[in-house]
Residue frames relative to the residue before (quaternion, step in Angstrom):
aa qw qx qy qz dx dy dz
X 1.0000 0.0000 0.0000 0.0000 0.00 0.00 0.00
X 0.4200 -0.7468 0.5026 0.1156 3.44 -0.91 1.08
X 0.3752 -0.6691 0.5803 0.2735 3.94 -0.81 0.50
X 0.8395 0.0781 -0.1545 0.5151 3.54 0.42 0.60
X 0.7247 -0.5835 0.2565 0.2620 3.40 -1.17 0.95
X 0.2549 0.8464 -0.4533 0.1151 3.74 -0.26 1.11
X 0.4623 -0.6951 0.3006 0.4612 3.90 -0.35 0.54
X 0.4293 0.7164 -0.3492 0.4249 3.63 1.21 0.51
X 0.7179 0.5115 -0.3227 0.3447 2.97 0.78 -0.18
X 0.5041 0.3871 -0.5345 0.5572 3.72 0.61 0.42
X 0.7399 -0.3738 0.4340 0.3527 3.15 -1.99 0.63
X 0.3999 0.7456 -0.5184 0.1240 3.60 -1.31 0.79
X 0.5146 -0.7293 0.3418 0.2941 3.71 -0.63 1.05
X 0.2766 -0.6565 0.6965 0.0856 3.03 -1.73 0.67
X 0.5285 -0.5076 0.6453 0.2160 3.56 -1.46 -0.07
X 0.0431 0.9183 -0.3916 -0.0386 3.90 -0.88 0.33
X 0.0026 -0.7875 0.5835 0.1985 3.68 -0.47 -0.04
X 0.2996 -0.7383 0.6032 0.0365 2.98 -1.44 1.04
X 0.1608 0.8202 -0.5426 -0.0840 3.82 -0.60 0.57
X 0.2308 -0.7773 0.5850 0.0158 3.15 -1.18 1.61
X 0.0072 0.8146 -0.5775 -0.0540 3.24 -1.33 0.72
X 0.3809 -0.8009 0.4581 0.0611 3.24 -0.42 1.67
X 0.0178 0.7918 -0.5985 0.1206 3.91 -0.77 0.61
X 0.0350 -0.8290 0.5474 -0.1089 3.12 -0.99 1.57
X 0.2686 -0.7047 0.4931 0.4338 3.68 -0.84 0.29
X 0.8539 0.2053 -0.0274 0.4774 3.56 1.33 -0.14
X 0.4006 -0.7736 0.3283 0.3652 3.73 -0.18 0.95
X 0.4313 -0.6513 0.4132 0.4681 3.71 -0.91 0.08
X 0.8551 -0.3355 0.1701 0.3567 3.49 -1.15 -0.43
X 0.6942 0.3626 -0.2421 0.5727 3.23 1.63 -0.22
X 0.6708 -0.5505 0.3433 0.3593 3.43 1.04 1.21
X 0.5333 0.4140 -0.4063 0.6158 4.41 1.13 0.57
X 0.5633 -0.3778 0.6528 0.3374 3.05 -2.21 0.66
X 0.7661 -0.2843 0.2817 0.5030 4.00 0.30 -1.20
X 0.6620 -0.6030 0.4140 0.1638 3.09 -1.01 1.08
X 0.4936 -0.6298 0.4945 0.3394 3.69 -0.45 1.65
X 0.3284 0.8310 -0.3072 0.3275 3.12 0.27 -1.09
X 0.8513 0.2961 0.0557 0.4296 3.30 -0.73 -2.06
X 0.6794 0.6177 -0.1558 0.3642 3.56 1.27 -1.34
X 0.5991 0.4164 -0.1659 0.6634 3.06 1.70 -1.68
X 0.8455 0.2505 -0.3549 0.3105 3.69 -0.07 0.03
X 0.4894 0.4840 -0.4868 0.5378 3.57 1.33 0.71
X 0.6447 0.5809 -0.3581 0.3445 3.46 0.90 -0.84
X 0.5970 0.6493 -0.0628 0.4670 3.24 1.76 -1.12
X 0.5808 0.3909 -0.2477 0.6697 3.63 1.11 -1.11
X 0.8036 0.2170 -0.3828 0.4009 3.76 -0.29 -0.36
X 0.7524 0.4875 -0.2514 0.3647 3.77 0.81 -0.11
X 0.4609 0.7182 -0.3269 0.4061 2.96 1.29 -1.65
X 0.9338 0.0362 0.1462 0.3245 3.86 -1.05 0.51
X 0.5837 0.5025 -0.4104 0.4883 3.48 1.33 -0.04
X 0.6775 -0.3706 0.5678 0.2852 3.41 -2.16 0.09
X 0.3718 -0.7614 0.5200 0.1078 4.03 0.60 1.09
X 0.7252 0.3399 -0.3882 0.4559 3.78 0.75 -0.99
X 0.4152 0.6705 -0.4532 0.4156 3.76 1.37 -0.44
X 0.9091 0.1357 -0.0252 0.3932 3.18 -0.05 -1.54
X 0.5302 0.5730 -0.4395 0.4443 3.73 0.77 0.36
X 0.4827 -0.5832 0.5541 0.3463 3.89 -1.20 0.03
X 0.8113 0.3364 -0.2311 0.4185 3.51 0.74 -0.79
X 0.5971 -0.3444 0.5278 0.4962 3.29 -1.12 -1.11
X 0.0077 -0.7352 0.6603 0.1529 3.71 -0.48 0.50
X 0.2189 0.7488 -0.5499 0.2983 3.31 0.19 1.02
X 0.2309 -0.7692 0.5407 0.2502 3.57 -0.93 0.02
């Protein structure tokens, strides 16, 4: 909720990029820190379709 009167404020979608950056002291067995894969579908299950102020700590506002 916004302190002052703005057409943002009702519930409404955006578009996003996400950069991840993966670091290991050691690769796994198939020679990767971790498998895109795995990354794009955790990144996806907690984001994918949800209310962002729900599940984020901040404000993902700009």
């Amino acid at each position: 909720m916004l302190s002052y009167e703005s057409k943002c404020e009702d519930l409404h979608g955006h578009n996003w990029i996400v950069k991840i950056y993966c670091k290991s002291e050691a690769l796994n067995q198939d020679g990767m820190v971790t498998d895109f894969t795995l990354i794009k579908k955790k990144i996806s299950s907690a984001l994918d379709h949800k209310n962002l102020n729900d599940v984020l700590p901040m404000n993902p506002t700009a």
